[in-house]
PyMOL CGO cylinders between C-alpha atoms (Angstrom):
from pymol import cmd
from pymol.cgo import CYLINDER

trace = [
    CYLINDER, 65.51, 18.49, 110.01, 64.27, 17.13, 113.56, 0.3, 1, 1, 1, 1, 1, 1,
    CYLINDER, 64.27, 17.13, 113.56, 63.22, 14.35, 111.76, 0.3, 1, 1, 1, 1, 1, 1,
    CYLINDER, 63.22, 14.35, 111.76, 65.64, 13.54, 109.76, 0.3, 1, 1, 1, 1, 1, 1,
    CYLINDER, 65.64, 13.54, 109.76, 66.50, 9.83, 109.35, 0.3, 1, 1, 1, 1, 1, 1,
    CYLINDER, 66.50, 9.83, 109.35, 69.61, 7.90, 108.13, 0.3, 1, 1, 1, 1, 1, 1,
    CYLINDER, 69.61, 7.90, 108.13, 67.87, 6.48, 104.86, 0.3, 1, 1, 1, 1, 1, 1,
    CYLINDER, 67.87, 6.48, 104.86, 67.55, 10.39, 103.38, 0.3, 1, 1, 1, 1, 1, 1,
    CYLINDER, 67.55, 10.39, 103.38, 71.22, 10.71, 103.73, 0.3, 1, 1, 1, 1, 1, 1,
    CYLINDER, 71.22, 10.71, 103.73, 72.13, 9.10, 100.28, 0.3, 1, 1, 1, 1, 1, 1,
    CYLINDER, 72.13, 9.10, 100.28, 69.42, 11.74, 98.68, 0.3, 1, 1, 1, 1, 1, 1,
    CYLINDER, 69.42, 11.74, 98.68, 70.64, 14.52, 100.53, 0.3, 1, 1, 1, 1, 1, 1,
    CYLINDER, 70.64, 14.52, 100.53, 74.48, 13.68, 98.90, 0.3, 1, 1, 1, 1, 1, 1,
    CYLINDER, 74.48, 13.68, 98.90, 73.18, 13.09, 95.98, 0.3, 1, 1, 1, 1, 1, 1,
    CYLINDER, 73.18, 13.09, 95.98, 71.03, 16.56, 95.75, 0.3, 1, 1, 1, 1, 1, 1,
    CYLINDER, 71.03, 16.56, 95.75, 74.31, 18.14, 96.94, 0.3, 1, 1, 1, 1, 1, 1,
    CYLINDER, 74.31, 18.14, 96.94, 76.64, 16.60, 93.92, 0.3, 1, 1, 1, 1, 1, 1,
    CYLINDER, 76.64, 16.60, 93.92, 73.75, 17.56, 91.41, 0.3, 1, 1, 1, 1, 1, 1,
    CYLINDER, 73.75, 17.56, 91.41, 73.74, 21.49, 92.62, 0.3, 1, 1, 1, 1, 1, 1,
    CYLINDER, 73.74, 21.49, 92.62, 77.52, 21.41, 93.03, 0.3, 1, 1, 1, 1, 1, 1,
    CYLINDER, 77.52, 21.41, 93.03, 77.79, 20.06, 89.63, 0.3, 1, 1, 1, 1, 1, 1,
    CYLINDER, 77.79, 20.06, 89.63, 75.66, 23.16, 88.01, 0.3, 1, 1, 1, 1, 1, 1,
    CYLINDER, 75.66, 23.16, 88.01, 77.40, 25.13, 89.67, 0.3, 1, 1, 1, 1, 1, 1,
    CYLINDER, 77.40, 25.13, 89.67, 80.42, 24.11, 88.37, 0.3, 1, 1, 1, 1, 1, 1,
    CYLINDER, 80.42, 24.11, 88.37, 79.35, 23.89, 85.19, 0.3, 1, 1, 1, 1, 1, 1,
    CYLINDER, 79.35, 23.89, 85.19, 78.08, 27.55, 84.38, 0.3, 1, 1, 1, 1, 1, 1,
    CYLINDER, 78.08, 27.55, 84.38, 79.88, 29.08, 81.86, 0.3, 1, 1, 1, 1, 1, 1,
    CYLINDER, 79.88, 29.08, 81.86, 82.45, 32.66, 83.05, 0.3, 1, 1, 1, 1, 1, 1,
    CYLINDER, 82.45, 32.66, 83.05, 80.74, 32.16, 87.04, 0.3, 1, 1, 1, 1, 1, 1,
    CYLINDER, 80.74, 32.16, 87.04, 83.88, 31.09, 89.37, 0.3, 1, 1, 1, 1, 1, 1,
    CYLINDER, 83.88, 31.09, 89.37, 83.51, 28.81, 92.24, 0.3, 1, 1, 1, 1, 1, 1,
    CYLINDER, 83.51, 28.81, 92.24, 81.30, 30.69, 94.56, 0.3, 1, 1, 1, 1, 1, 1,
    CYLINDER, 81.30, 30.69, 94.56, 82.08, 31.11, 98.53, 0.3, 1, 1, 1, 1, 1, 1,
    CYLINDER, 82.08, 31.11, 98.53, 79.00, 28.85, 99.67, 0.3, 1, 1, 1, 1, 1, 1,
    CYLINDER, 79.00, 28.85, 99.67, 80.20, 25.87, 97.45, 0.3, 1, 1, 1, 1, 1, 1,
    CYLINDER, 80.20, 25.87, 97.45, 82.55, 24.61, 99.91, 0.3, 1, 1, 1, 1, 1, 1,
    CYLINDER, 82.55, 24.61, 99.91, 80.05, 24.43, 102.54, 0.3, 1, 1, 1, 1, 1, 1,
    CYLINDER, 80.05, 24.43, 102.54, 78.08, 22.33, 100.23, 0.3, 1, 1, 1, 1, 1, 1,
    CYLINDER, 78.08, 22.33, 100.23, 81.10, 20.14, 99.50, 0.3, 1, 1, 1, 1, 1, 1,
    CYLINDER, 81.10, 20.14, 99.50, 81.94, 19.48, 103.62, 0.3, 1, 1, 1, 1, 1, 1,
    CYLINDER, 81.94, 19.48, 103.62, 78.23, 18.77, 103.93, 0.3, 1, 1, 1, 1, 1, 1,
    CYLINDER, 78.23, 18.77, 103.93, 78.67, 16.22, 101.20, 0.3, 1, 1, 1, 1, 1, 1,
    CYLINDER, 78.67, 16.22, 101.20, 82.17, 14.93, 102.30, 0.3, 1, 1, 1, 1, 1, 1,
    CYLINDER, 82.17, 14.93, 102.30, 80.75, 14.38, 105.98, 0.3, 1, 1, 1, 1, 1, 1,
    CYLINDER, 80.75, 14.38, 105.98, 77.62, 12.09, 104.76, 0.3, 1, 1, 1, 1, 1, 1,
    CYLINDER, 77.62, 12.09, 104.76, 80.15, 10.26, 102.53, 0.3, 1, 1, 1, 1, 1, 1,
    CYLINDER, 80.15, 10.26, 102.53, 82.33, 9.88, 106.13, 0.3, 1, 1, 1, 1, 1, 1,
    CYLINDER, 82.33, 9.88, 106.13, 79.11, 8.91, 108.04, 0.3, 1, 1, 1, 1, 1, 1,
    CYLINDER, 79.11, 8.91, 108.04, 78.37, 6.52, 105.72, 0.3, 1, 1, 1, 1, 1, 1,
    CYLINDER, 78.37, 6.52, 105.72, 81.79, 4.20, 104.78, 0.3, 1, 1, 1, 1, 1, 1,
    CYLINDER, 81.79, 4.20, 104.78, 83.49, 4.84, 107.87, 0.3, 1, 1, 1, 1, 1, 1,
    CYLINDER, 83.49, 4.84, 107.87, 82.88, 0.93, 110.20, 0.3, 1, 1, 1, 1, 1, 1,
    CYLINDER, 82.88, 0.93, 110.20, 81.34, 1.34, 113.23, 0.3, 1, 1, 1, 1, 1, 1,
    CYLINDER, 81.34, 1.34, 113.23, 78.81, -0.36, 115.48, 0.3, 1, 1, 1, 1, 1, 1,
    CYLINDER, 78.81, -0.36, 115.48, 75.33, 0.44, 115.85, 0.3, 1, 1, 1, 1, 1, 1,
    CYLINDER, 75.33, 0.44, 115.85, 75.53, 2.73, 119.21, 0.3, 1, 1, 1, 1, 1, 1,
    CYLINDER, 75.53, 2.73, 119.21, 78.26, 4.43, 117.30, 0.3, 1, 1, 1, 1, 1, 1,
    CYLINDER, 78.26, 4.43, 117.30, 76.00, 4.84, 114.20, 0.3, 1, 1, 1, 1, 1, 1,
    CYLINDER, 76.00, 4.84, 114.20, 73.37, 6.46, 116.21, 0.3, 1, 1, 1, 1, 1, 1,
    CYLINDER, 73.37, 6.46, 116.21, 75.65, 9.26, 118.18, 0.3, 1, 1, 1, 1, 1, 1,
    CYLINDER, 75.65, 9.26, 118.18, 77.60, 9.95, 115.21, 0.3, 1, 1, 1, 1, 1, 1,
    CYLINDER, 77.60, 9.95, 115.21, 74.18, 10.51, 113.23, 0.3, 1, 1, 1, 1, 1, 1,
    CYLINDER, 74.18, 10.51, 113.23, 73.24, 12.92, 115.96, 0.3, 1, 1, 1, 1, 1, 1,
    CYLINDER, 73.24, 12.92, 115.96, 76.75, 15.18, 115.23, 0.3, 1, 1, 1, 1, 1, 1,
    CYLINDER, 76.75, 15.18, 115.23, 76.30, 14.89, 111.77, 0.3, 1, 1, 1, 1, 1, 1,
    CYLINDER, 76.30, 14.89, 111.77, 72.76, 16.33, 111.96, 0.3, 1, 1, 1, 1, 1, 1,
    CYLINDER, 72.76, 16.33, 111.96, 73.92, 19.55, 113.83, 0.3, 1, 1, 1, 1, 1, 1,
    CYLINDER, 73.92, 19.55, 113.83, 76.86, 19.80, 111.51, 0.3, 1, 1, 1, 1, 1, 1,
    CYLINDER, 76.86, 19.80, 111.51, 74.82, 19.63, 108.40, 0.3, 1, 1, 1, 1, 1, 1,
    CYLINDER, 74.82, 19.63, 108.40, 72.58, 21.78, 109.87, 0.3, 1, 1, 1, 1, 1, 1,
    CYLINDER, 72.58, 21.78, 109.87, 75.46, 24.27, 111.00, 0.3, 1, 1, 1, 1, 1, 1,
    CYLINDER, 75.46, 24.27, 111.00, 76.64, 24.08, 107.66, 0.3, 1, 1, 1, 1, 1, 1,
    CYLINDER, 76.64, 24.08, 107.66, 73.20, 24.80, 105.49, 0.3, 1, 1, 1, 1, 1, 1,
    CYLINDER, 73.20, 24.80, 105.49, 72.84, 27.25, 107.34, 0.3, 1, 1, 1, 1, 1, 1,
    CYLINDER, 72.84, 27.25, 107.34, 76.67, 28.58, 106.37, 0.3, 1, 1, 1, 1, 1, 1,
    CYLINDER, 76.67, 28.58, 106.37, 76.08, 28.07, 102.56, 0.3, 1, 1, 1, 1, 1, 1,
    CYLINDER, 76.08, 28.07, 102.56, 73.10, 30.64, 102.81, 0.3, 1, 1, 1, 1, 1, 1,
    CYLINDER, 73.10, 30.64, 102.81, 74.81, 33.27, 104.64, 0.3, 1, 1, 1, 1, 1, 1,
    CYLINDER, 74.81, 33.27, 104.64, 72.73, 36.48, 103.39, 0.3, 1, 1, 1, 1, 1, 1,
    CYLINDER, 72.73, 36.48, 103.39, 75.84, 38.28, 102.67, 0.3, 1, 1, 1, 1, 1, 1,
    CYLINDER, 75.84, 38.28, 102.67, 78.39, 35.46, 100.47, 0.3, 1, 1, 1, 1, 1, 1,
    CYLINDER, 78.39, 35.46, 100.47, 76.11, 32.03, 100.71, 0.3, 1, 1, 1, 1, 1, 1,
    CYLINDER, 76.11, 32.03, 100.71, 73.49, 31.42, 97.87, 0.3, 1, 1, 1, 1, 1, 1,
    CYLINDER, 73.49, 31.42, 97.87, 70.97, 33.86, 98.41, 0.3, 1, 1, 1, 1, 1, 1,
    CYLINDER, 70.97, 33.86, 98.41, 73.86, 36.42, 97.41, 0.3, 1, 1, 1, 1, 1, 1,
    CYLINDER, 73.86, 36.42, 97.41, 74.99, 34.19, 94.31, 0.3, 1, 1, 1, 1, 1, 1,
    CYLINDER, 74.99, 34.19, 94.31, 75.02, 36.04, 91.11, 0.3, 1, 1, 1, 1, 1, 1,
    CYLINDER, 75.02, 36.04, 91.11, 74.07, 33.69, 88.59, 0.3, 1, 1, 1, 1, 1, 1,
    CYLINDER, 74.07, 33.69, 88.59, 72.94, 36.44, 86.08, 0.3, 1, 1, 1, 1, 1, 1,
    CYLINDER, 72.94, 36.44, 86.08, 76.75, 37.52, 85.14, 0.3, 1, 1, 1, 1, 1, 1,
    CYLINDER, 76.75, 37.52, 85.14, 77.28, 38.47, 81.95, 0.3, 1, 1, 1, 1, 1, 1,
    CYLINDER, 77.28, 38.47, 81.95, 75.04, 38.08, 78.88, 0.3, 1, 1, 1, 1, 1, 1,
    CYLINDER, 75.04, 38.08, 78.88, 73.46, 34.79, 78.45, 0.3, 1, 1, 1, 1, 1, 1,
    CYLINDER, 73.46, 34.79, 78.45, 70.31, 33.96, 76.60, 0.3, 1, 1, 1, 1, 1, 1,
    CYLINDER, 70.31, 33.96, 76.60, 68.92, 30.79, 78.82, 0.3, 1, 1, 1, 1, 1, 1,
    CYLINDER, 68.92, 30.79, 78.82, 69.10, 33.25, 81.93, 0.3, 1, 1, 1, 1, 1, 1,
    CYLINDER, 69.10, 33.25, 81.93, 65.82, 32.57, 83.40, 0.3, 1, 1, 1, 1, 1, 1,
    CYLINDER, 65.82, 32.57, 83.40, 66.14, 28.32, 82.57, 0.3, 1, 1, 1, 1, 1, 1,
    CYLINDER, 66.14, 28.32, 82.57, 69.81, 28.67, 84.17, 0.3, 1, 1, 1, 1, 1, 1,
    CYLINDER, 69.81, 28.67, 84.17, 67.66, 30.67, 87.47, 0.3, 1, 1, 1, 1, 1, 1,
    CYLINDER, 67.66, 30.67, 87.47, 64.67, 28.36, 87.80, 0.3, 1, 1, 1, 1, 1, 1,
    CYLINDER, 64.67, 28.36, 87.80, 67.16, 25.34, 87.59, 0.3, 1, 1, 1, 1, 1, 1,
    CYLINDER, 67.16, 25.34, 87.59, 69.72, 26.74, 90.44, 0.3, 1, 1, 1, 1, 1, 1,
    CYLINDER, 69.72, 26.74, 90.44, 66.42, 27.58, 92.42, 0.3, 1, 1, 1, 1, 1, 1,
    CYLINDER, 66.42, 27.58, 92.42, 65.00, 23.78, 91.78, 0.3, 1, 1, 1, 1, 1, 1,
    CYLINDER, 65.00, 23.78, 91.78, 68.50, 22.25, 92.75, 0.3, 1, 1, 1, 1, 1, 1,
    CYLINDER, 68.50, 22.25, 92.75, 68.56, 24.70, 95.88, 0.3, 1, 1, 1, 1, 1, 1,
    CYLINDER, 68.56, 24.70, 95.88, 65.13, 23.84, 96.49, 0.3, 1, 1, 1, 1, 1, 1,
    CYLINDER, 65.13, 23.84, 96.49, 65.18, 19.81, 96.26, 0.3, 1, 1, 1, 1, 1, 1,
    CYLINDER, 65.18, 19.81, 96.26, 68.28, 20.46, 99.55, 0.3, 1, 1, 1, 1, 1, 1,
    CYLINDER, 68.28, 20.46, 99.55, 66.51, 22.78, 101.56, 0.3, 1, 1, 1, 1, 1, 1,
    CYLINDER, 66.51, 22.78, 101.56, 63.35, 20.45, 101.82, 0.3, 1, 1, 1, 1, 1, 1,
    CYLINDER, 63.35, 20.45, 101.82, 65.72, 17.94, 104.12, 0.3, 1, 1, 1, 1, 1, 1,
    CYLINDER, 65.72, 17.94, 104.12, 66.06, 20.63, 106.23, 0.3, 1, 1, 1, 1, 1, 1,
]
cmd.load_cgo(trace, "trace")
């Protein structure tokens, strides 16, 4: 993420709502430990970019949120609860492996801003 610019900022929510939203969404899997991580990272970009400020403003505050995104990626895949530890194979479902290679795509599409 050292070269992370402004601009990828509305992808990087956006790639955040879409895994959030899956995860969500799965069928007898309660909200895991790692998805509020996911949801400050997306609440912070969503600060970043409607709160007013000038232009020197916009630059050191882009410099804080990069460490605190970073700090908090890093958070959501904590080996022991973040989403290398997510169980996504509870219970007996048919579409197991689409439901796996989906997470893992969604997962995937955020860790390449990093």
């Amino acid at each position: 993420m050292e070269h992370f610019e402004r601009n990828q900022l509305i992808p990087l929510r956006d790639a955040l709502n879409s895994l959030m939203k899956f995860v969500r969404e799965i069928p007898s899997v309660g909200i895991p430990q790692f998805y509020c991580f996911l949801d400050y990272m997306k609440n912070n970009i969503e600060i970043y970019l409607y709160a007013p400020m000038d232009a020197n403003e916009w630059e050191t505050l882009f410099l804080r949120l990069k460490d605190i995104l970073i700090r908090d990626w890093r958070e959501a895949n904590h080996s022991v609860w973040g989403i290398p530890a997510f169980d996504l194979l509870i219970g007996e479902r048919e579409n197991k492996t689409e439901l796996c290679l989906e997470f893992l795509q969604l997962v995937s599409v955020i860790d390449g801003f990093f």
